[in-house]
N, C-alpha and C positions, 0 to 999 in steps of 0.2 A: 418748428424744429430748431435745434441748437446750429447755428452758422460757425464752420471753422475758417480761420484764415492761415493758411496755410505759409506765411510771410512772417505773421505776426505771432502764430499762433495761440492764439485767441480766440477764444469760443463766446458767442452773442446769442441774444435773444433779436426776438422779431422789435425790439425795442418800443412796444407800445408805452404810451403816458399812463398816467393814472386819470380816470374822470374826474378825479376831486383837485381841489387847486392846494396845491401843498405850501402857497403863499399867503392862505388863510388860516385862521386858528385853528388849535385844537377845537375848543370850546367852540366857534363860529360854525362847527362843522356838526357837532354835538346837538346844539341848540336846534340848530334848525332842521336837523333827523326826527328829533322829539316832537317837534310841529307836528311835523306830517300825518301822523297818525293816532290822536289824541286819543281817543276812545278802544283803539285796542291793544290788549295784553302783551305785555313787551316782555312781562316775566315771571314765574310762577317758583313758590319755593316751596318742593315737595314735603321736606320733613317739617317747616313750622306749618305747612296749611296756609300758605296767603300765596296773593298775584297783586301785581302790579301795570297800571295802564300805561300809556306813555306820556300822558298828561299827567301823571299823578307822580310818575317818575322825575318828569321834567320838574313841577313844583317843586319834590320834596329836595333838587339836585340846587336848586334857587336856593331854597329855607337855610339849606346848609353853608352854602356859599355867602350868603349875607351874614349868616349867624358869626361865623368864623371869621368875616371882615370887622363886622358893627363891636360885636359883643368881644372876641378873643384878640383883633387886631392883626389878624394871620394880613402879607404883604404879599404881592409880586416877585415870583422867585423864591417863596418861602420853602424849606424840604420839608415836605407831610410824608412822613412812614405809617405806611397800611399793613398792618400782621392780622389776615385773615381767613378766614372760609369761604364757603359760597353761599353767604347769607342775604338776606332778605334786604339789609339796610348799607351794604358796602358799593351798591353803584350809585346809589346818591351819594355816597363820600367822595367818590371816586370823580362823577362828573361837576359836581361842586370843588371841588380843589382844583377842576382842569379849567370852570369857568372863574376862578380868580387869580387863573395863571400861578396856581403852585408847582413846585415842581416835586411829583407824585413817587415815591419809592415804595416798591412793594419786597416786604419777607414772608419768609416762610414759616407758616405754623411749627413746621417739624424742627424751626433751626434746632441745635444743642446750645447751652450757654457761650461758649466758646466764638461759638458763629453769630448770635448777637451780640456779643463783645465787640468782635472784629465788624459786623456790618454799621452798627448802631455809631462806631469811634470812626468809621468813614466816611457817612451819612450827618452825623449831629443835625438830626432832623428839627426843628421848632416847633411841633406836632407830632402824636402819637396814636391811629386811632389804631386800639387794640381788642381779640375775642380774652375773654375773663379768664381763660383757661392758659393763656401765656403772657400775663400780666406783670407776675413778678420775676421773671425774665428778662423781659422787656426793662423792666425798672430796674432789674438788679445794672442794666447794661449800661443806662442812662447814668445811673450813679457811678460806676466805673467811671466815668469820661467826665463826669461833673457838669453835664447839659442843663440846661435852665431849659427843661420839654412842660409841655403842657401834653396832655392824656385824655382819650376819650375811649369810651368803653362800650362795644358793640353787643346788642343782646342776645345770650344765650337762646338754647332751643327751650329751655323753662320758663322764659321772661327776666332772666336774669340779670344784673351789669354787675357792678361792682362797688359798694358802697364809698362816698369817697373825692369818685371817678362819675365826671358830667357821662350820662349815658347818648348815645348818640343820635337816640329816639327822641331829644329835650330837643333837638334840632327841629325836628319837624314841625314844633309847635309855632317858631317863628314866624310872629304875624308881618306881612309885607306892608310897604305902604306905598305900593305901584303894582300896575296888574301885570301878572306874570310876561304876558303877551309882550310887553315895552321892555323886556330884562334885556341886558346886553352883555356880554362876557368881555373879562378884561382885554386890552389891545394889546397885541404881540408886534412886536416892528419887524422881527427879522426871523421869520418861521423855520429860517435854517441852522438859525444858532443858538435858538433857547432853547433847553432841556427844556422836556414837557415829562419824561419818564424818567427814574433811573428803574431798571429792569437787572435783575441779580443774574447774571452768570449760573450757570446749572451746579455748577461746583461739584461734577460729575467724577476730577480726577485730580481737581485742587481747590483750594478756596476761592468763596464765591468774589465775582467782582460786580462793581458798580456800573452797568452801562450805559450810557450818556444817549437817548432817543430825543430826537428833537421835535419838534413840531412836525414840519415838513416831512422827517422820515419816518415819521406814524402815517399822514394824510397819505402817503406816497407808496409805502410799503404793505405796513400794517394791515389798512384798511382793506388791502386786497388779500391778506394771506387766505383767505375762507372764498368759498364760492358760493353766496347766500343769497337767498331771493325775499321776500316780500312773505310771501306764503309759508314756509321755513319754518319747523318746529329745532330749536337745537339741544341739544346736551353734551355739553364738555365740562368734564371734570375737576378740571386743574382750575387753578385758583389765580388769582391777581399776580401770585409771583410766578406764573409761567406766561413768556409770550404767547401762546394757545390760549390761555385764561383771559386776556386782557384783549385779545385781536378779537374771543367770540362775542365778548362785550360791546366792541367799538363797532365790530363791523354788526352783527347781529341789531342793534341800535341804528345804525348809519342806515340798514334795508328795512326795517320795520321788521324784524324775525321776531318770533316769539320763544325765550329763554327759558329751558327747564333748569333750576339749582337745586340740588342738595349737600348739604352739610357733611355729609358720610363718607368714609374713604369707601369711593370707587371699589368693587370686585365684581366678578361677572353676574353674580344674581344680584345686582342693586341696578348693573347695568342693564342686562336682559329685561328687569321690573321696569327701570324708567325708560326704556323702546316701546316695550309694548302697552306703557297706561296710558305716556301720551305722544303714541304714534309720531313719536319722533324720526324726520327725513333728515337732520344733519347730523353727526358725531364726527369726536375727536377720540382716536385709542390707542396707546402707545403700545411699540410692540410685544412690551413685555404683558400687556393687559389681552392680546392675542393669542399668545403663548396660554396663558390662565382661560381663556374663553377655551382652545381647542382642549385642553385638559379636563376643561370643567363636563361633570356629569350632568350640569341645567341644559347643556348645549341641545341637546335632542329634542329640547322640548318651547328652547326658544323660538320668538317670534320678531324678526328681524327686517320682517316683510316691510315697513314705514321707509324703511332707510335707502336714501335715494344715493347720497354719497357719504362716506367714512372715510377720512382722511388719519393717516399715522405716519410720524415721524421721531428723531429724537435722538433715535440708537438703531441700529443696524434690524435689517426686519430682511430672513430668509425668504429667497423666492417659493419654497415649498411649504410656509406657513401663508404668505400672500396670499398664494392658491388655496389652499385647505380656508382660508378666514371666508377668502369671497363667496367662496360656493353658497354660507349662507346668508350672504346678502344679493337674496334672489332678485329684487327689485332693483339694485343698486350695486356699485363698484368702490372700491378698495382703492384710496388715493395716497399713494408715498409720496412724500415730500422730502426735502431737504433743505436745511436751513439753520440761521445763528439765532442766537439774541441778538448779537450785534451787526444784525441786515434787516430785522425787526420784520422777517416773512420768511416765503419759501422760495429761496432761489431756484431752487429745481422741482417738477411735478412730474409722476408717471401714473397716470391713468389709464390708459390702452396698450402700453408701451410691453415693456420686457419685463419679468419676474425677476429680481432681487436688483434690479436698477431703479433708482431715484427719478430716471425721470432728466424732462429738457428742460431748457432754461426756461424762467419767468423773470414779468415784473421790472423792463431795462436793468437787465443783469448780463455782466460777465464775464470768464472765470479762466483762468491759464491753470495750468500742472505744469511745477514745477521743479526739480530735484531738488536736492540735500546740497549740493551743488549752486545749485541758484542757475540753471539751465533750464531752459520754458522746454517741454516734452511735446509730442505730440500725442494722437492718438493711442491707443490702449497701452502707453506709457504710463507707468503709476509715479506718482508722487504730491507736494502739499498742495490741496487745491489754496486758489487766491482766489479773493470777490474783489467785485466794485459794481457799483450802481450808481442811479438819479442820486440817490444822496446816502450818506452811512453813518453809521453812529458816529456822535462827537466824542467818543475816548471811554474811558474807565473814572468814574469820578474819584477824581481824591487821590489817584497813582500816573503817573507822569509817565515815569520807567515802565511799566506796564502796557500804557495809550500805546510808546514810543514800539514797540515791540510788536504790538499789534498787526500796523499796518510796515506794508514794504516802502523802499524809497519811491515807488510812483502811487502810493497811495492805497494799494490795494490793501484789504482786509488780507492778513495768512490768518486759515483756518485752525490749522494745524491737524486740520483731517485727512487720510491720506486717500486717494481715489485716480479714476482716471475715464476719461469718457470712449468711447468705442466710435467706428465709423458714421457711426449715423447719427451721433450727439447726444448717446443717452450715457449720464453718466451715474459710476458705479465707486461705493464707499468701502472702502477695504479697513481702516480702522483709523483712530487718534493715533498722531506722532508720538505720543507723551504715554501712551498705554502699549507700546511696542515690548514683547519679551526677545529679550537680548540672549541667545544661549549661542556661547563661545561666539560671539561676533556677528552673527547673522540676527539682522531683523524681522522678528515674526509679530505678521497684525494679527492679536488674539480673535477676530471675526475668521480668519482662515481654519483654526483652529475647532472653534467654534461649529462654522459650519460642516466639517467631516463628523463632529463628536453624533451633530444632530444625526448626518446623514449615515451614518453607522451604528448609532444606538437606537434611535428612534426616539430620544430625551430632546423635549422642544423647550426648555429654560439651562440654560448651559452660559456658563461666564467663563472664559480662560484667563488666568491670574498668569505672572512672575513668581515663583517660588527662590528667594534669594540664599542662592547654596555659595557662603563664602569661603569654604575649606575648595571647592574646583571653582573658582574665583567667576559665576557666570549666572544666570537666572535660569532657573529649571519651566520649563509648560507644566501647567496643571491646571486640573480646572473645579469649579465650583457648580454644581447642579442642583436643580429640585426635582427629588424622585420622585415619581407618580407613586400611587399605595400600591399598584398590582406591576411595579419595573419588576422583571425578573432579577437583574444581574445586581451580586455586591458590588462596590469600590473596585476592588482588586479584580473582579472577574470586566469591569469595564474598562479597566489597562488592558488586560489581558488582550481583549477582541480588539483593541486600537492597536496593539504593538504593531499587529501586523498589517493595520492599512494605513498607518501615518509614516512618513519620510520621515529620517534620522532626527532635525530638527525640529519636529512638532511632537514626537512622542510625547507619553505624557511622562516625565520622569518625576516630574514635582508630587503628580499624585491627582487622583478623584477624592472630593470632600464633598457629601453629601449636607444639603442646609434646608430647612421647613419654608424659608422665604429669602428674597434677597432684598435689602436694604434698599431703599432708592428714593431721589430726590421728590420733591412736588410735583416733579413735570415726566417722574415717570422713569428716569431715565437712573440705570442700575449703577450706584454706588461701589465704581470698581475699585477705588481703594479701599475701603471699609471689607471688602470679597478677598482684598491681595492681606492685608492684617491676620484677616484670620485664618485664612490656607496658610500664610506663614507660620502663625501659631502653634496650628495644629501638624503640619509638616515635620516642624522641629522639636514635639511633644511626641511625634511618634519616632522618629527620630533617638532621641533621648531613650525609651522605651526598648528602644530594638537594640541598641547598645549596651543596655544593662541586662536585658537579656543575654546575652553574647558571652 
């Protein structure tokens, strides 16, 4: 349970270590996972048809590593940016850059031009390895910035690369001239202060940033975000540029788990397919992929029976969809998490716990609420939650002003999440500081919002936006939904039935806008400025409309 100190107020975990020594390498740690288990499947990639052993893994993780030191000249410290999927040939990139000590940045397939611009002119990576299909993206962003990058090109699902561009399969072919068994990965002196990751920011409500993971706070954090055994079939979706993508990697690897990937964006019948072919007992499903399972019409006929635990985290996940998810994971439970990129795990877990709580501390973590004020709260006191752990990310790469903001003067991580923990230490997420609707001076956390819409329409995908009305100088509530095909009620007739069960300030005055999908990052997590854009839009198009009518 979460310990309060009633003096300090300050709320603790049981402060267990980690079993792995976080004063060893990344790579040291890697290598010697890979031993363990040479002759069984560590990974399977459903859409090309292949699997991989862990010997064959480890080799191919060497080939690359030598290749890139002997042949390209890649150094200690070098920035390798990885733009990929979940292909067949990216954790040998991946552990290969970690065994010559580069330091590993991963983006996103989905960036737009704009966001490789901006990540690519942070990063100025030395190394490029890239999927075919965001190539001249990538390049267009390089040449912005005038990088002297070198490019390697990951093979399509046709056999494809890029004519040009070394494919990353020519790696494989490098012949050793020591037997793999005698390899040793580069030496690290000080595992708490060399970047081994930069990991992007969700860029969920601004643009992304660089986060600074070190050695020590992968070995320490990371490796435990997942609760994985030996025996362990897994599938998570999300890709290298999500911490859940790279932790199912490290830790799935570190236990000898065996990895299901495919290439395909995630929806519930790809999901439903890959539980039931290869009886997969771990996943990762963000809420909004929850939301789409209980809507989906496969639901009845899925078979969820393999799954021992399913963990989700991200964005705000209703206790009344909690309950509806778990029922069908008859064998297994429903694990909310809470957590940053920049604490590189889940500082809080609720397994058994309370329905739409997060859950108690993990992992020597611990966390104050704090007001607006800068007054420590106590108990079911809402305000910013603050971290601190074993060790935390070293900063924002490349933004000073940003690191600086980060953390408080004692050091803590400000989330900028707002929440508060209850008597018995489980704590509860009310929403982002930075996505608060302002109407006439009062702060509403649009998850307040949210959760009445659900709990009185019976609509389980709902985003509450600012609608910015500047003739009454103030932010209007409104919200942005996906209609089911058989929703009875229009727009207007779902004000209507809220008028009368929302307080003055949550009404909807901004409006309901109905949308086929909502936008949303690699990791899942809903795209609420891109939702606030276009209810504005359309707000003051209808707006406009009614006026000339008039």
């Amino acid at each position: 349970m979460s310990s309060y100190n009633p003096e300090t107020k300050i709320w603790s975990s049981k402060g267990q270590p980690s079993i792995y020594n976080p004063k060893a390498s990344l790579g040291e740690l890697v290598l010697h996972s890979l031993k363990r288990n040479p002759d069984k499947v560590c990974e399977i990639s459903d859409d090309y048809g292949t699997q991989l052993t862990f010997s064959e893994l480890m080799k191919r993780s060497i080939q690359v590593a030598e290749a890139l030191k002997e042949d390209y000249g890649v150094k200690f410290g070098d920035v390798v940016s990885i733009v990929s999927k979940n292909n067949p040939e990216v954790s040998s990139v991946v552990f290969g850059c970690i065994f010559n000590g580069c330091v590993i940045n991963s983006l996103d397939m989905l960036h737009a031009q704009i966001d490789f611009d901006h990540l690519i002119g942070l990063m100025k990576p030395k190394f490029v390895f890239v999927e075919v299909e965001v190539i001249e993206k990538v390049q267009s962003a390089i040449n912005k910035h005038k990088l002297d990058t070198t490019f390697f090109c990951f093979t399509d699902i046709n056999g494809k690369t890029h004519s040009g561009i070394t494919p990353v399969r020519s790696f494989f072919e490098k012949v050793l001239d020591f037997k793999v068994e005698d390899y040793l990965p580069a030496f690290v002196e000080d595992t708490s202060k060399q970047i081994a990751f930069i990991m992007c920011s969700s860029g969920s409500t601004d643009v992304s940033k660089g986060v600074c993971l070190s050695h020590a706070q992968i070995i320490s954090q990371a490796s435990r975000l997942f609760e994985f055994y030996e025996y362990d079939i897994t599938y998570v979706s999300s890709t290298l540029y999500g911490i859940t993508g790279f932790a199912n990697l490290l830790r799935a690897t570190i236990e000898g788990a065996t990895r299901i990937n495919s290439t395909k964006p995630v929806n519930p019948e790809l999901f439903f397919y890959l539980i039931k072919k290869y009886k997969v007992s771990f996943t990762f499903v963000t809420p909004a992929l929850i939301a789409q399972c209980l809507d989906s019409s496969e639901l009845s006929n899925a078979n969820l029976s393999s799954v021992t635990r399913c963990y989700t985290g991200g964005s705000l996940l209703l206790g009344e969809l909690q309950i509806s998810f778990e029922k069908h994971l008859i064998n297994g439970k429903l694990v909310v998490c809470y957590g940053m990129t920049e604490t590189a795990t889940a500082s809080t877990r609720n397994s058994v716990g309370k329905p739409g709580s997060v859950g108690i501390l993990q992992n020597e973590t611990k966390m104050k609420i704090v007001s607006s004020e800068g007054k420590l709260l106590g108990p079911n006191e809402q305000g910013e939650i603050c971290i601190s752990s074993s060790y935390l990310c070293l900063g924002y790469y490349g933004e000073e002003e940003k690191t600086k903001k980060l953390f408080d003067k004692d050091g803590w991580i400000c989330s900028g999440d707002l929440g508060y923990f209850d008597e018995e230490g489980y704590l509860f997420i009310v929403g982002r500081i930075k996505e608060l609707i302002i109407y006439k001076g009062a702060h509403i956390a649009p998850g307040s919002i949210e959760k009445l819409v659900k709990e009185y329409t019976g609509l389980s995908q709902v985003c509450a936006v600012p609608i910015e009305d500047y003739k009454q100088g103030t932010e209007l509530p409104a919200v942005v939904v996906i209609r089911p095909k058989d929703f009875p009620l229009s727009q207007e007739e779902i004000v209507k039935v809220l008028d009368e069960k929302l307080d003055y300030k949550r009404k909807l005055l901004g409006g309901v806008y109905f949308v086929d999908i909502f936008p949303q990052t690699a990791t899942g997590k809903v795209l609420r400025r891109e939702l606030k854009v276009l209810a504005n839009r359309l707000y003051l198009s209808k707006k406009q409309n009614d006026e000339k009518m008039m």
